[in-house]
C-alpha positions as CSV (number, residue, x, y, z in Angstrom):
1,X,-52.7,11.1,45.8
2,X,-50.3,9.1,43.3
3,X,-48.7,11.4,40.4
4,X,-47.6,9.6,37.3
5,X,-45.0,10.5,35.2
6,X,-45.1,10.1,31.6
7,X,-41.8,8.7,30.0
8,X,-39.6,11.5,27.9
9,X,-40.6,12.1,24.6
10,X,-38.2,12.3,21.5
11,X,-37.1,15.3,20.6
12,X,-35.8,14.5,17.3
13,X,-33.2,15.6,14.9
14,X,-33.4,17.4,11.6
15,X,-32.2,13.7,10.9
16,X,-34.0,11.5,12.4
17,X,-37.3,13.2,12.3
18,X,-38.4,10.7,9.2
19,X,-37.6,8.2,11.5
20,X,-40.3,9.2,14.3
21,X,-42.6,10.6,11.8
22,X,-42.8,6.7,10.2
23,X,-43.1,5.5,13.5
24,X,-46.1,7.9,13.6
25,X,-47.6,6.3,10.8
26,X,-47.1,2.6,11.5
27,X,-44.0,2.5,9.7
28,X,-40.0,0.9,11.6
29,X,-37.9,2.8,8.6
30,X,-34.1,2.7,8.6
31,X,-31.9,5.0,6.4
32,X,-30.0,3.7,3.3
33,X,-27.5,5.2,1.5
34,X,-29.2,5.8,-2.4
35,X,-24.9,5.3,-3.8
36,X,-23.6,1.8,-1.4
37,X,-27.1,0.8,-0.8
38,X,-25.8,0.8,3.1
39,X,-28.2,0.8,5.9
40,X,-27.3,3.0,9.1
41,X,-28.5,3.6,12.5
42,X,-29.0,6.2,13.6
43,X,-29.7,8.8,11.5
44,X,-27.3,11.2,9.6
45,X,-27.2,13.5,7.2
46,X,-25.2,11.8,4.5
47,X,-23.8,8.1,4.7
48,X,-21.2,7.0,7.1
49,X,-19.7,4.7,4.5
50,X,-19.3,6.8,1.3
51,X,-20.9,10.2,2.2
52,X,-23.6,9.9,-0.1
53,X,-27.3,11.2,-0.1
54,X,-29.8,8.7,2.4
55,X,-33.1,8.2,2.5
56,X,-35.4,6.4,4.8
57,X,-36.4,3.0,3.4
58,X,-38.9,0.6,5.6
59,X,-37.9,-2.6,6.7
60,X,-39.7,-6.0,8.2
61,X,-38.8,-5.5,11.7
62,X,-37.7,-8.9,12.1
63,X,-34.8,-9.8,13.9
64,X,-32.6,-11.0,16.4
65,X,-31.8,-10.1,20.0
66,X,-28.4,-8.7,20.1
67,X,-27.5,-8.0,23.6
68,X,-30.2,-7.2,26.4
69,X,-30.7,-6.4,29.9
70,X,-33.5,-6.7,33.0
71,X,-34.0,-2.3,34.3
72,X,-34.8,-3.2,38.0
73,X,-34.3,0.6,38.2
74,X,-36.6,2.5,36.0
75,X,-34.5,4.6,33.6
76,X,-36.9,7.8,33.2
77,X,-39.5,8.7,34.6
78,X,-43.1,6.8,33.4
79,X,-41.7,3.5,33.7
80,X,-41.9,2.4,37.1
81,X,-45.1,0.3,36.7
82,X,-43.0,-1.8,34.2
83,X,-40.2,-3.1,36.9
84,X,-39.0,-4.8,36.5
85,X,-38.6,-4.7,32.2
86,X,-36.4,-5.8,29.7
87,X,-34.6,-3.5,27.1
88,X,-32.9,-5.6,24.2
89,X,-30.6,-4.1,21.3
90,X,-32.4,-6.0,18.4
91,X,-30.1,-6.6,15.1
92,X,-33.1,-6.0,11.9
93,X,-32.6,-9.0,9.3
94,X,-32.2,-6.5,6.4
95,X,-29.2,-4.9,8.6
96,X,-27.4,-7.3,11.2
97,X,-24.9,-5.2,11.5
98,X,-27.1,-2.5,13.6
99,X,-28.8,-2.3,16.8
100,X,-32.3,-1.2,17.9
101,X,-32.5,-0.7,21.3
102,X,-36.1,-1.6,22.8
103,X,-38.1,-3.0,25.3
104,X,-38.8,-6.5,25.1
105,X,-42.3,-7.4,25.5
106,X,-45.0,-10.7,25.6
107,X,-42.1,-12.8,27.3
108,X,-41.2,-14.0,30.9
109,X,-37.9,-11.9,31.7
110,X,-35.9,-15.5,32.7
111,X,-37.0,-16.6,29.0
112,X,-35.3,-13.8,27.5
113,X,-32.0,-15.2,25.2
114,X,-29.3,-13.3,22.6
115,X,-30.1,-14.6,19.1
116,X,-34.0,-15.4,19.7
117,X,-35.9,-14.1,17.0
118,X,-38.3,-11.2,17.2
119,X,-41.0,-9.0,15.4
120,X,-41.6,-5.3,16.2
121,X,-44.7,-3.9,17.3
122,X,-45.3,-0.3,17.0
123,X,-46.7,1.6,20.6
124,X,-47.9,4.5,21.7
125,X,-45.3,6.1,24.1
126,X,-47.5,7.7,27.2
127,X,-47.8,11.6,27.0
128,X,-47.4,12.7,23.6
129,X,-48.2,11.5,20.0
130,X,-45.1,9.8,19.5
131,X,-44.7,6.2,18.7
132,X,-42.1,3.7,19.5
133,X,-40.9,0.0,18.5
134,X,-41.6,-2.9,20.8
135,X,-39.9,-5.8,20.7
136,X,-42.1,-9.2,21.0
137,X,-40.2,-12.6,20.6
138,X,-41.1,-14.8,17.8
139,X,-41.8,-18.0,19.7
């Protein structure tokens, strides 16, 4: 008999709770300072620039591939049928400056470059109602 394991779930924040609960409902949100007009990632309670109040505000989930790798290791448990799977950091276009980290899906791992373009899918995550952003490149 074969036991699967379902991945880890989030266990968010008083933060970034508005963050997963978006995901829930379809929704890749970032927080932006309501004084600079900032984005950060992650979430905080006040801005990391200027200290003002945030909000969550939703963005395209466009963007660029930052940095990635290949897991021929799973990282948690629930992954293993994915093996072997990449996991990018994705730059959104509204906020270069930040990184997303996700998995990379759609593509052939050796086609996989830093600076391809990419759109985020929203996924159910395996064991739980939580939802979490896929990357798919924008061929």
């Amino acid at each position: 008999m074969t036991i699967t394991l379902n991945p880890p779930q989030p266990d968010p924040s008083l933060d970034s709770a508005p963050f997963w609960d978006n995901l829930k409902e379809g929704r890749l949100t970032l927080q932006r300072c309501e004084d600079c007009r900032e984005w950060q990632f992650p979430a905080m309670e006040r801005c990391r620039h200027c200290g003002g109040a945030v909000t969550f505000e939703p963005i395209s989930g466009k963007g660029r591939i930052y940095s990635f790798i290949i897991n021929h290791r799973a990282a948690a448990p629930g992954f293993e049928d994915l093996l072997p799977y990449p996991v990018a950091l994705v730059s959104p276009e509204e906020a270069p400056h930040l990184h997303i980290a996700g998995r990379v899906v759609g593509i052939d791992n050796d086609a996989i470059r830093v600076d391809q373009p990419v759109t985020t899918e929203i996924a159910d995550l395996p064991g739980g109602e939580w939802k979490i952003p896929l990357f798919r490149v924008a061929l």
